[in-house]
N, C-alpha and C positions, 0 to 999 in steps of 0.2 A: 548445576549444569552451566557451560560455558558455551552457548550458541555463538556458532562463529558469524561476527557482523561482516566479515570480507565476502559471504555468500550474497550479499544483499544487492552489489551492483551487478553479481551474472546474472540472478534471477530477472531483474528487472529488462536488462538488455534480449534476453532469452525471447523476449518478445516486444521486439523492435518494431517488427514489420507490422503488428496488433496495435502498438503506438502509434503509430504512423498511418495507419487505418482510419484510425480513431482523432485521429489530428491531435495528438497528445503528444506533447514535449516533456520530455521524463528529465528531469537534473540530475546533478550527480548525487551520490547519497553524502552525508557532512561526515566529517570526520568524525569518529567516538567521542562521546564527550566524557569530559575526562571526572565522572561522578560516581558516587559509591555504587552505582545502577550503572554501568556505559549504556549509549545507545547511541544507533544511526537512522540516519531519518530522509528518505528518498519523498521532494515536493515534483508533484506532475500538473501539467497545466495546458487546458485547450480552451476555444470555444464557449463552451459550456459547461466545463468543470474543472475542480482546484481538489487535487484531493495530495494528501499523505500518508505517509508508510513508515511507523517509526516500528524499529526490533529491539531489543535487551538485550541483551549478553544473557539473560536468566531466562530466554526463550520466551519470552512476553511477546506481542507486537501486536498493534492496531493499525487499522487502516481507515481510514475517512476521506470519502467524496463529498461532495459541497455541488448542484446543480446549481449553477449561477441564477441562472431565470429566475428563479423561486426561494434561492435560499433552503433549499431542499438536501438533507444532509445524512447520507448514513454511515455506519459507524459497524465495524465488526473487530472483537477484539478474539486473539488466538494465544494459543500455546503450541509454542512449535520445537519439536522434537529435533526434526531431520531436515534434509536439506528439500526434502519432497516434503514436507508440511509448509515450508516456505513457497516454494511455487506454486500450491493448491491453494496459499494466499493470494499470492498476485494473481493471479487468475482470477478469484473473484474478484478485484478492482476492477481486471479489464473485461469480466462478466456484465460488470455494474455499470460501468461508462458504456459499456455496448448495449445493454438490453433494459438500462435502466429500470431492472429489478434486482430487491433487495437478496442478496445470496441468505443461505441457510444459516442461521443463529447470527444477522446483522441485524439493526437498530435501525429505524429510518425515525427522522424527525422532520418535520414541515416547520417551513418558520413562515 
């Protein structure tokens, strides 16, 4: 499978005004990198959290927030099919920054 990475900044933008809510400054995602795996990787930053969103071309992707206060970090990894598997990602990020609970089959680590 060939997940297309050019979805990665509409998703993201898709919800601009929930960035912005949220006092989160979303970057641009990096360009592919150019490895036997490509991937892109969109870094978002406020306040009180750092998180990232890297995708695969082989439809992998993880997501990780990082609560600054605490070093507080959780971690969900996906397999994503479609471009609606993609969004139901991002959305738990900005699930997580908002409600500061951990979405369904994420990781949380206390440091």
């Amino acid at each position: 499978m060939d997940f297309d990475l050019n979805l990665l900044a509409p998703a993201f933008a898709a919800r601009a005004a929930d960035w912005e809510n949220l006092g989160v400054v979303c970057g641009a995602p990096s360009e592919p990198s150019a490895t036997v795996k490509p991937a892109s990787q969109i870094v978002l930053e406020s306040y009180g959290h750092l998180a990232d969103f890297v995708l695969w071309t082989s439809g992998e992707a993880e997501g990780t927030v990082i609560r600054l206060s605490d070093g507080r970090r959780m971690v969900k990894v996906y397999q994503l099919h479609t471009a609606a598997d993609l969004d139901s990602a991002v959305d738990d990020l900005v699930w997580f920054v908002r409600s500061d609970r951990v979405p369904a089959g994420g990781h949380l680590w206390d440091s």
